[in-house]
BAMI-634956 format. One line per 5 residues: their letters; for each residue x, y, z of C-alpha. Coordinates in nm, 3 decimals. Example, Ala and Ser with C-alpha at 12.3 -4.5 7.8 and 13.67 -1.06 7.14 Angstrom:
BAMI-634956
AS> 1.230:-0.450:0.780; 1.367:-0.106:0.714
end
This chain:
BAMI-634956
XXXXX> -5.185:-0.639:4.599; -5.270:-0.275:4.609; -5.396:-0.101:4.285; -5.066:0.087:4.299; -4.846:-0.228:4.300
XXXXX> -5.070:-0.325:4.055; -4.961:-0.042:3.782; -4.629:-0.049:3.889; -4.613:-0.401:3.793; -4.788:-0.369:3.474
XXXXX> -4.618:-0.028:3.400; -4.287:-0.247:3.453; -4.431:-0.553:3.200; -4.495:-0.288:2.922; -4.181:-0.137:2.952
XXXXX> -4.007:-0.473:2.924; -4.198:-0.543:2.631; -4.100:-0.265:2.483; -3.728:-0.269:2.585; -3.701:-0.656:2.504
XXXXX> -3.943:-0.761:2.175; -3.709:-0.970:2.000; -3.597:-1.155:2.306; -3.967:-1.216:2.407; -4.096:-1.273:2.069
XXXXX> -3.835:-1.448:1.880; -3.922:-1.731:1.678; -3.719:-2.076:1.795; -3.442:-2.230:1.547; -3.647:-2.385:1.271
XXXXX> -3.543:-2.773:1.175; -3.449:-2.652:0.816; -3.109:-2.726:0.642; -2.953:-2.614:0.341; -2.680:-2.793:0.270
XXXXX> -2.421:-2.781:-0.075; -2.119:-2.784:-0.227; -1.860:-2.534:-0.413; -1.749:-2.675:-0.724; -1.466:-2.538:-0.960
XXXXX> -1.567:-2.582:-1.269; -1.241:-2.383:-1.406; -0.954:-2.686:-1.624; -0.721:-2.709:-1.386; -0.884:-2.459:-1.068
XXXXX> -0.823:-2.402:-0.748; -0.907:-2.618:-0.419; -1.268:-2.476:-0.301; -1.191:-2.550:0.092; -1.178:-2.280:0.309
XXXXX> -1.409:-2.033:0.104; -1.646:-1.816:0.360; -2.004:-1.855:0.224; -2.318:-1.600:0.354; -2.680:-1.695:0.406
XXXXX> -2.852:-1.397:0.372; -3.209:-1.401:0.509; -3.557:-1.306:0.355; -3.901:-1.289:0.508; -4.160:-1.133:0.239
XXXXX> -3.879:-1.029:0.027; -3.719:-0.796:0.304; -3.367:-0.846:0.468; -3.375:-0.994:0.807; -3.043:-1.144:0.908
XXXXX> -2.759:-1.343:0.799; -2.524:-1.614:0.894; -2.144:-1.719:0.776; -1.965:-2.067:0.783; -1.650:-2.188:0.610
XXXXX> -1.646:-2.460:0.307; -1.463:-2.792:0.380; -1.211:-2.959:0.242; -1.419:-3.097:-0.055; -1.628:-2.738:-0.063
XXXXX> -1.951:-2.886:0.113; -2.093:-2.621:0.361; -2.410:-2.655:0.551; -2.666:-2.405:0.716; -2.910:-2.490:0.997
XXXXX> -3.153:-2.418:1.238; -3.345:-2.242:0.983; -3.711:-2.161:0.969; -3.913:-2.347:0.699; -4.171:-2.112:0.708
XXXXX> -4.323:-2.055:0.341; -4.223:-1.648:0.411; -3.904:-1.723:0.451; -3.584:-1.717:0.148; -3.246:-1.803:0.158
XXXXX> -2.974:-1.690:-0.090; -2.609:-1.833:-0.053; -2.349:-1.584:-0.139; -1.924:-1.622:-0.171; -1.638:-1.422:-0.299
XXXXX> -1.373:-1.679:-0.533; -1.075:-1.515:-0.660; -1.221:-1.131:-0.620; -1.563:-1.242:-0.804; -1.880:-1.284:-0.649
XXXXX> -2.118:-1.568:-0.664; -2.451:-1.629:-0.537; -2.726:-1.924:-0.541; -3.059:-1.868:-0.647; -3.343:-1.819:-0.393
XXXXX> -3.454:-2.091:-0.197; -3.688:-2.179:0.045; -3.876:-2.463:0.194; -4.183:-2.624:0.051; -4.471:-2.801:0.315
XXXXX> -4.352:-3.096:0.468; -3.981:-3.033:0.377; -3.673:-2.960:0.583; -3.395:-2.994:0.355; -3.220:-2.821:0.066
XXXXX> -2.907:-2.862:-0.143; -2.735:-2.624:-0.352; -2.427:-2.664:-0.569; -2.267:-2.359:-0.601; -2.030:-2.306:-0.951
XX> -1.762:-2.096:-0.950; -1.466:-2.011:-1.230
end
């Protein structure tokens, strides 16, 4: 290889990196679950199935991302793939009859993989 092919090439691998960090860099789906339920606590409420729920992503206490899913029938939603990193928070948010709701802040202690939230609303 000649020492122009040479900086072309790594002229093109810098550029890539630059173009492309997250797709070079990104961190694989974690093994972490959160996992809960939406529970009417209102005499006489409303069904909880159906409800669109956020999980809004922290690392260091800054905003990186979120996901959505759907309740079931009985309210249980789950979120996975997450990273269990101790950086990393999760906060679980839902509107219910034009009022907003929200978990508190969780994350994932050493050694564990799994949360579960329940998730009152009125």
């Amino acid at each position: 290889m000649t020492k122009r092919e040479l900086c072309l090439s790594l002229l093109l691998m810098v550029t890539l990196l630059w173009l492309f960090p997250s797709a070079i860099w990104a961190q694989p789906a974690g093994e972490g679950i959160i996992q809960g339920q939406v529970a009417n606590k209102t005499p006489s409420g409303k069904g909880v199935a159906d409800i669109s729920l956020e999980l809004k992503t922290f690392v260091d206490g800054n905003e990186k991302g979120s996901a959505t899913t759907t309740t079931g029938a009985q309210g249980k939603f789950q979120f996975s793939g997450l990273s269990t990193e101790p950086t990393y928070t999760y906060v679980v948010s839902l509107n219910y009859q034009e009022a907003d709701y929200e978990s508190q802040s969780v994350s994932f202690g050493k050694g564990e993989t799994s949360k579960s939230l329940e998730i009152t609303v009125w």
